[in-house]
TORKOL-4160 file (C-alpha; in steps of 0.2 Angstrom, whole numbers, padded with zeros to 4 digits, m for minus):
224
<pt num="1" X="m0847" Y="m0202" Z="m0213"/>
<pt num="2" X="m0846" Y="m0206" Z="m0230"/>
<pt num="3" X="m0841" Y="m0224" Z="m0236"/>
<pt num="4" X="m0825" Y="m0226" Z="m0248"/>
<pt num="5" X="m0830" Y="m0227" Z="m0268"/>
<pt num="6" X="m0826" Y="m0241" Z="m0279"/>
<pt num="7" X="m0816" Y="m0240" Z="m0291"/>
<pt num="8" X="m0807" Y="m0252" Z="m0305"/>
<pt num="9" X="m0791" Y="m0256" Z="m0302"/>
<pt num="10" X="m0780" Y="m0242" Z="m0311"/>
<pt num="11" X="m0769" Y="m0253" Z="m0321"/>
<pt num="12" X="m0783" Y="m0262" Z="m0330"/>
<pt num="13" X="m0794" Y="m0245" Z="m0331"/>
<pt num="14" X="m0777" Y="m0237" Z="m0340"/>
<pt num="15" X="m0775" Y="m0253" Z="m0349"/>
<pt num="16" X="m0793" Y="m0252" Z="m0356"/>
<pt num="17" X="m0789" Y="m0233" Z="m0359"/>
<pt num="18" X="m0774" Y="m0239" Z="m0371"/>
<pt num="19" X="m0783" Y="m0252" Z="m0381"/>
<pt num="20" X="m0796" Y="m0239" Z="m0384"/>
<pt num="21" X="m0786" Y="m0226" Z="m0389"/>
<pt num="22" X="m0776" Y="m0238" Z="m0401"/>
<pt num="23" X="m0793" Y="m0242" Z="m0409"/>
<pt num="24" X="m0798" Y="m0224" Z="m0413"/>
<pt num="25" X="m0781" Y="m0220" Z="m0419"/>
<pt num="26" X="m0784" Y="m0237" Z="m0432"/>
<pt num="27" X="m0803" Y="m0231" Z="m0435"/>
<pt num="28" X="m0798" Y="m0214" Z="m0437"/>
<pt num="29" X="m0781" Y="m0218" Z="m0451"/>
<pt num="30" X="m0793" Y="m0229" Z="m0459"/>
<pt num="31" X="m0807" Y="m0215" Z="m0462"/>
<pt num="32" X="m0793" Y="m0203" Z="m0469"/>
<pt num="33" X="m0788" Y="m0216" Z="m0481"/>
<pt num="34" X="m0769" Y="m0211" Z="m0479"/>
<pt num="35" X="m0762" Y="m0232" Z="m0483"/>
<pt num="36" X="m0756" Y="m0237" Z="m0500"/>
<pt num="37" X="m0751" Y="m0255" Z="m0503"/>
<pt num="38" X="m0740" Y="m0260" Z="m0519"/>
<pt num="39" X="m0741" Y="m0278" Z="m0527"/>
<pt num="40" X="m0729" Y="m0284" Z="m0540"/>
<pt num="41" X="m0731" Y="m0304" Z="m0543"/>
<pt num="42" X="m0734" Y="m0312" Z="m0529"/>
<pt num="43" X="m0724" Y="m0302" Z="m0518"/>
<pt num="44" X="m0728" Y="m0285" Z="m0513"/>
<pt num="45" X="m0712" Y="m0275" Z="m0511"/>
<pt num="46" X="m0719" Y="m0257" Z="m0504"/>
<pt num="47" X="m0732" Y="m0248" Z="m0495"/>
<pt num="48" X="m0732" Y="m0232" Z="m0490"/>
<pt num="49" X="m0744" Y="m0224" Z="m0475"/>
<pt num="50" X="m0750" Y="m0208" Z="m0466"/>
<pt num="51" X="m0738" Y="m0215" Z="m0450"/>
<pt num="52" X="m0721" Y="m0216" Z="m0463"/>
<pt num="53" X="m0715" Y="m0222" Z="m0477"/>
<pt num="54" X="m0709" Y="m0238" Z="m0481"/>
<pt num="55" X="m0698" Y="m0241" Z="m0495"/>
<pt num="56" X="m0685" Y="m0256" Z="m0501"/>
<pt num="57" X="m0669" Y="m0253" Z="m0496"/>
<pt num="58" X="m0661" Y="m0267" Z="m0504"/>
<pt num="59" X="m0669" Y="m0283" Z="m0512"/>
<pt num="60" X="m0656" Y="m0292" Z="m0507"/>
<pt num="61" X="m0641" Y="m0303" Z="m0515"/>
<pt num="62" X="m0643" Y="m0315" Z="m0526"/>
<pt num="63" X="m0642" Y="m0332" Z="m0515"/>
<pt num="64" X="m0655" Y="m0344" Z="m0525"/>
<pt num="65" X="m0671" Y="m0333" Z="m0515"/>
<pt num="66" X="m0665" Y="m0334" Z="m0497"/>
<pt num="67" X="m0655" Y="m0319" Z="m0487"/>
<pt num="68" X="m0649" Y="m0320" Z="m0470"/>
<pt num="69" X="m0658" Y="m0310" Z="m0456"/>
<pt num="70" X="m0642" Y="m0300" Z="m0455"/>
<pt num="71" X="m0639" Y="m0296" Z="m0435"/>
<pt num="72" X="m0652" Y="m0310" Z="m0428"/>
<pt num="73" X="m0638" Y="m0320" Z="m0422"/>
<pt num="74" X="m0640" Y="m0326" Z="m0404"/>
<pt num="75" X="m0650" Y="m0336" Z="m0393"/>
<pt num="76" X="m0665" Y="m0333" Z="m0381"/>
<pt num="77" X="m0661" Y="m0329" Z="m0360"/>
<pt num="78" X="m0675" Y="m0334" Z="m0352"/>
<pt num="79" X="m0679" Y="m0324" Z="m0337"/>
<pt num="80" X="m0694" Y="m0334" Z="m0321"/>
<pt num="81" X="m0708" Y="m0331" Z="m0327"/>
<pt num="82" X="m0705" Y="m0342" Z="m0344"/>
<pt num="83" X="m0701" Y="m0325" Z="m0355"/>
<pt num="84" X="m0687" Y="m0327" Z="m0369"/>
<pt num="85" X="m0679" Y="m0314" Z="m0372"/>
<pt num="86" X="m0667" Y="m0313" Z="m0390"/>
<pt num="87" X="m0650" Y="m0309" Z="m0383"/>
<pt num="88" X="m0643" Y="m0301" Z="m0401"/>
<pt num="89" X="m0645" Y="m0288" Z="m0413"/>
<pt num="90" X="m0659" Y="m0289" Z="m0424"/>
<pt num="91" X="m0659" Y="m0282" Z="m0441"/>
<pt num="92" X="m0672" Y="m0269" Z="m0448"/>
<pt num="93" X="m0669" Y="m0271" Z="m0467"/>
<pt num="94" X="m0683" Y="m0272" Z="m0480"/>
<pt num="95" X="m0679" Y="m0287" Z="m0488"/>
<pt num="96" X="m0690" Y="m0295" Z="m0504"/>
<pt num="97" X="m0684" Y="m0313" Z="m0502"/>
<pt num="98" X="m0686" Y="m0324" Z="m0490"/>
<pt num="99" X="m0677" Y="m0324" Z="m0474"/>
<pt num="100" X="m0666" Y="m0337" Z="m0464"/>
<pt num="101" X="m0672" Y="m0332" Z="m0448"/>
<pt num="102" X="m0664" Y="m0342" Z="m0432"/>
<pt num="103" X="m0679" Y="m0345" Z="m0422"/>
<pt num="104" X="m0695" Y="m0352" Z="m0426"/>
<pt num="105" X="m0706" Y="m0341" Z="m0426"/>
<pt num="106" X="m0696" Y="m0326" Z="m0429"/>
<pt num="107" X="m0696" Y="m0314" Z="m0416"/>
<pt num="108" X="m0688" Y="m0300" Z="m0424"/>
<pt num="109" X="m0673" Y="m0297" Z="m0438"/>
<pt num="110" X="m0675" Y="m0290" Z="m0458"/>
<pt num="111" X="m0692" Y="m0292" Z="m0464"/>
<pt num="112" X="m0703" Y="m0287" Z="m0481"/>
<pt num="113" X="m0706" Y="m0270" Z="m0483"/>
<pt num="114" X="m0727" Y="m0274" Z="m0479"/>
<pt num="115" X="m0733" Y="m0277" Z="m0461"/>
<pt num="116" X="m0744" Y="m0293" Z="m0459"/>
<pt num="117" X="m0760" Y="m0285" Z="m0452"/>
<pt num="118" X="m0761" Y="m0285" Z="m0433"/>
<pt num="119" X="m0779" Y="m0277" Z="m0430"/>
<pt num="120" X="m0785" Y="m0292" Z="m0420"/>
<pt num="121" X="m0783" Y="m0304" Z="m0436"/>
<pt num="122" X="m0785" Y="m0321" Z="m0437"/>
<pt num="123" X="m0779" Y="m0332" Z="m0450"/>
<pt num="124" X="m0781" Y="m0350" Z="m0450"/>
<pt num="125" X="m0767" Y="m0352" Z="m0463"/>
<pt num="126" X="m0747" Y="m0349" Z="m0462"/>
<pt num="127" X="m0741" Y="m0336" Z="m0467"/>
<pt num="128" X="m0727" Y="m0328" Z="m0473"/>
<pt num="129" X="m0713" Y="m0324" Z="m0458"/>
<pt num="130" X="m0705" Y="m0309" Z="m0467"/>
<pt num="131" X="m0725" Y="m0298" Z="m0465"/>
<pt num="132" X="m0727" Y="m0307" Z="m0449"/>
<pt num="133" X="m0709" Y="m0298" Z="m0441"/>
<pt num="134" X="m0715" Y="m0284" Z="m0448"/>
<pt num="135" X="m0730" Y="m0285" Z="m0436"/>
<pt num="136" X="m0722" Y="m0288" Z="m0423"/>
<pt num="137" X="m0710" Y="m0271" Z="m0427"/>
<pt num="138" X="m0727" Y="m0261" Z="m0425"/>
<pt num="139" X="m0728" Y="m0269" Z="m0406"/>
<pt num="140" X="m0741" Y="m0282" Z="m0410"/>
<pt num="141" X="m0741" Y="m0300" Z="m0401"/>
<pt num="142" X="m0740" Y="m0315" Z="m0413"/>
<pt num="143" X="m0749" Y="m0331" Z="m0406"/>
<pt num="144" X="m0745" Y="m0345" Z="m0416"/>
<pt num="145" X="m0749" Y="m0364" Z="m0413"/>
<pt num="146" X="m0748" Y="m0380" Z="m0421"/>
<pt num="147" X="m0757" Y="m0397" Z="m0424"/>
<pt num="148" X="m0753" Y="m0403" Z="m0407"/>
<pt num="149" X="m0763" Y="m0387" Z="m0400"/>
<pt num="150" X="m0782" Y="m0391" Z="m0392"/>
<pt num="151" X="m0796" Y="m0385" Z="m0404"/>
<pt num="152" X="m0804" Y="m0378" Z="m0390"/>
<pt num="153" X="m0786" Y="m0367" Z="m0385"/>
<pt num="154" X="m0783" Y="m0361" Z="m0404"/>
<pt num="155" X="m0804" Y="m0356" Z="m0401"/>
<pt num="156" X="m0802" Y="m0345" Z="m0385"/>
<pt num="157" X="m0785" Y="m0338" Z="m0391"/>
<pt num="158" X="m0793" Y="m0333" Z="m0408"/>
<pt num="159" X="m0806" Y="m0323" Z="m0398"/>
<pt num="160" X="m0794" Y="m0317" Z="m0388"/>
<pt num="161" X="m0785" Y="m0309" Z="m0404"/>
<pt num="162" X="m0801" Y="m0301" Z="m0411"/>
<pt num="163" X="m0803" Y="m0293" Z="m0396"/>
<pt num="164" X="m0786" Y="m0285" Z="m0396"/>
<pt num="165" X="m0778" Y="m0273" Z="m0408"/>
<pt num="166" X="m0760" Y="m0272" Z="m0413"/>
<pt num="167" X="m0763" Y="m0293" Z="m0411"/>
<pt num="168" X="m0763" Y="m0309" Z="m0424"/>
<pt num="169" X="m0764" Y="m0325" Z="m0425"/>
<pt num="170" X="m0759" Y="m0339" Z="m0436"/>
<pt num="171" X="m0752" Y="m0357" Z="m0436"/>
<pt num="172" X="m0733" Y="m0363" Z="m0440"/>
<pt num="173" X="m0735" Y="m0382" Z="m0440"/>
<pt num="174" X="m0714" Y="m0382" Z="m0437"/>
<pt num="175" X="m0712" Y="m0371" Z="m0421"/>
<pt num="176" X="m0708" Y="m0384" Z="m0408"/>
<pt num="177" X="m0720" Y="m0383" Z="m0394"/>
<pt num="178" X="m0741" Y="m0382" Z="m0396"/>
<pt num="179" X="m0744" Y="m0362" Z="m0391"/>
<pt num="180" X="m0734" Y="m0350" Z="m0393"/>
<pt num="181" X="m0732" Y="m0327" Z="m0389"/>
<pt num="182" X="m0720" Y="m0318" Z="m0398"/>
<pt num="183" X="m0716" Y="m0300" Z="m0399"/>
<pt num="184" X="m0703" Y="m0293" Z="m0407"/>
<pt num="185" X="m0688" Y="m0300" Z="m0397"/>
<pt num="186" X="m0699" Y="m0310" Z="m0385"/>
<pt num="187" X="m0706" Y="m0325" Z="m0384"/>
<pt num="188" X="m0713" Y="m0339" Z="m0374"/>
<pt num="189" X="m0722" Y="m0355" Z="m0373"/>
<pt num="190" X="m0739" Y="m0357" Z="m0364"/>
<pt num="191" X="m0750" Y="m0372" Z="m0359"/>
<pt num="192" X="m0766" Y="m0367" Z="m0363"/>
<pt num="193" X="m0779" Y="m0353" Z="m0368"/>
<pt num="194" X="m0781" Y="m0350" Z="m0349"/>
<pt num="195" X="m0764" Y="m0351" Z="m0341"/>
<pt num="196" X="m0762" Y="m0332" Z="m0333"/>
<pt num="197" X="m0744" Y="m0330" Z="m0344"/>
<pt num="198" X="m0758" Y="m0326" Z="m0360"/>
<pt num="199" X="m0763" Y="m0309" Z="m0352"/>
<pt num="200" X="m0748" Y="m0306" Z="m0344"/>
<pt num="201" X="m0737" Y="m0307" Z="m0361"/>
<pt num="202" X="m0752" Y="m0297" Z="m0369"/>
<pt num="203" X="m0752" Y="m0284" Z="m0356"/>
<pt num="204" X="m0734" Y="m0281" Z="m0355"/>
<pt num="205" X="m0727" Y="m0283" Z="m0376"/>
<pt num="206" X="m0744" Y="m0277" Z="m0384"/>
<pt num="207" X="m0738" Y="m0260" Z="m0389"/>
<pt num="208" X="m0726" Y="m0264" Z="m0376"/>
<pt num="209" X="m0706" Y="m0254" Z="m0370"/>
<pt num="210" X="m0699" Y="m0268" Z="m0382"/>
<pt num="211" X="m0709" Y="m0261" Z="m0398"/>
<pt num="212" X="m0697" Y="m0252" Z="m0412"/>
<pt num="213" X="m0711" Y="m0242" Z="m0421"/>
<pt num="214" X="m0723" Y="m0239" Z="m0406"/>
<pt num="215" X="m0740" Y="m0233" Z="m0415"/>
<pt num="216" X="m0737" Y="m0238" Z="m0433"/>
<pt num="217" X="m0750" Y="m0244" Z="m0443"/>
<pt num="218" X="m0758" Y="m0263" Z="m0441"/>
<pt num="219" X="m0770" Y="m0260" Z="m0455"/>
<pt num="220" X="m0768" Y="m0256" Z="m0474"/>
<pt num="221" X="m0755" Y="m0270" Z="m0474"/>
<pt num="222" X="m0754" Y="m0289" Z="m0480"/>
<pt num="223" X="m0769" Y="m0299" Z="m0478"/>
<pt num="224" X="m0772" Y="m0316" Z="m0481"/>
C-alpha cells in the first residue's frame, strides 16, 4: 500500500507560479526593448510601452500648479480584517501637476502619465504621489512608513519588496500611522514587519481583482 505524497499547499505553489510568470513577462519586455520614457523639465509628461500607450489627456487647468483628483471623493469602509477600502470613484486622468489627492497616501484617482517603478523597488526618499498612483493602477502594492517606523521594520519590509514584483516601497513622513499597504483603492495600517496582515494584503492586492491595468508595465517608468 503506497503512502500519500507530499505536496505544497496549492495556493502558495500557484502563488509562486504567478510571481514567476510576472518576472519573465518583466525580463522578457525589458529584453525586447519595447519602453520609451519622455522628460520635459522636471516633469516627464509621457511614456509609451509595448503593453499600451500612454499619453496626456489634459495638462490640467490653470489653478497655481495644483488639480483636483476629479472623482476621489469619499472615504474608506473598513471591513475585519483592518482593510480600507475607498468607497468613491476614482479618476484615471493623466494629469502633469500635482494632485490634491484626499488620502494620504493616495490610494488611487488622476495621476502623471509615467508609472513609479514597481519591480520590487526600493526608495529611501519620497516620492512624487502622481507616479506612485500610477503604480498602483498597474496592481502593485505601495508600502510606505514614516519616522516613527522601527529601523529594523522599514529593513524587513525593504526585503520583502525586492523580493516581489509589481511592489515598491518609499516613505511619506505625513501619512498618519508608522506602516502602511496601499493598492489601488485599498489600504491599511500594520504594526510591524511580521504581523500576518503583510502577506495577506500582498497576497490578495499584488496583481490583485482590485488592479485596473492588470499586467502593465512596472519597469521603463520613473525612477528615482
Amino acid at each position: 500500500m503506497g503512502s500519500a505524497k507530499k505536496t505544497s499547499p496549492a495556493p502558495a505553489r500557484d502563488r509562486r507560479d504567478r510571481i514567476e510568470e510576472m518576472r519573465r513577462a518583466e525580463r522578457s519586455r525589458a529584453r525586447r526593448g519595447r519602453i520609451l520614457v519622455v522628460s520635459v523639465s522636471t516633469v516627464v509628461v509621457a511614456a509609451l510601452i509595448g503593453v499600451g500607450a500612454w499619453a496626456v489627456t489634459r495638462s490640467g487647468d490653470d489653478d497655481g500648479g495644483k488639480t483636483d483628483a476629479k472623482g476621489a471623493s469619499g472615504h474608506f469602509t473598513y471591513a475585519k480584517d483592518g482593510v480600507g477600502t475607498w468607497s468613491g470613484k476614482l479618476g484615471r486622468t493623466h494629469v502633469t501637476k500635482k494632485v490634491a489627492y484626499p488620502m494620504n497616501p493616495p490610494v488611487g484617482g488622476d495621476h502623471n502619465p509615467v508609472w513609479m517603478n514597481c519591480n520590487g523597488d526600493v526608495y529611501t526618499k519620497a516620492i512624487p504621489d502622481e507616479n506612485a498612483v500610477h503604480a498602483l493602477e498597474h496592481g502593485s502594492v505601495w508600502v510606505t512608513y514614516n519616522d516613527k517606523a522601527a529601523g529594523a521594520d522599514v529593513q524587513a519590509l525593504a526585503a520583502k519588496v525586492k523580493q516581489t514584483p509589481y511592489s515598491l516601497m518609499s516613505p511619506v513622513r505625513d501619512q498618519k500611522d508608522p506602516i502602511m499597504l496601499s493598492a489601488w483603492g485599498h489600504q491599511r495600517t500594520v504594526k510591524s514587519a511580521t504581523d500576518p496582515a503583510v502577506a495577506s494584503f500582498f497576497a490578495t492586492f499584488v496583481q490583485g481583482k482590485q488592479t485596473p491595468e492588470p499586467g502593465a508595465s512596472c519597469t521603463g517608468g520613473l525612477s528615482r
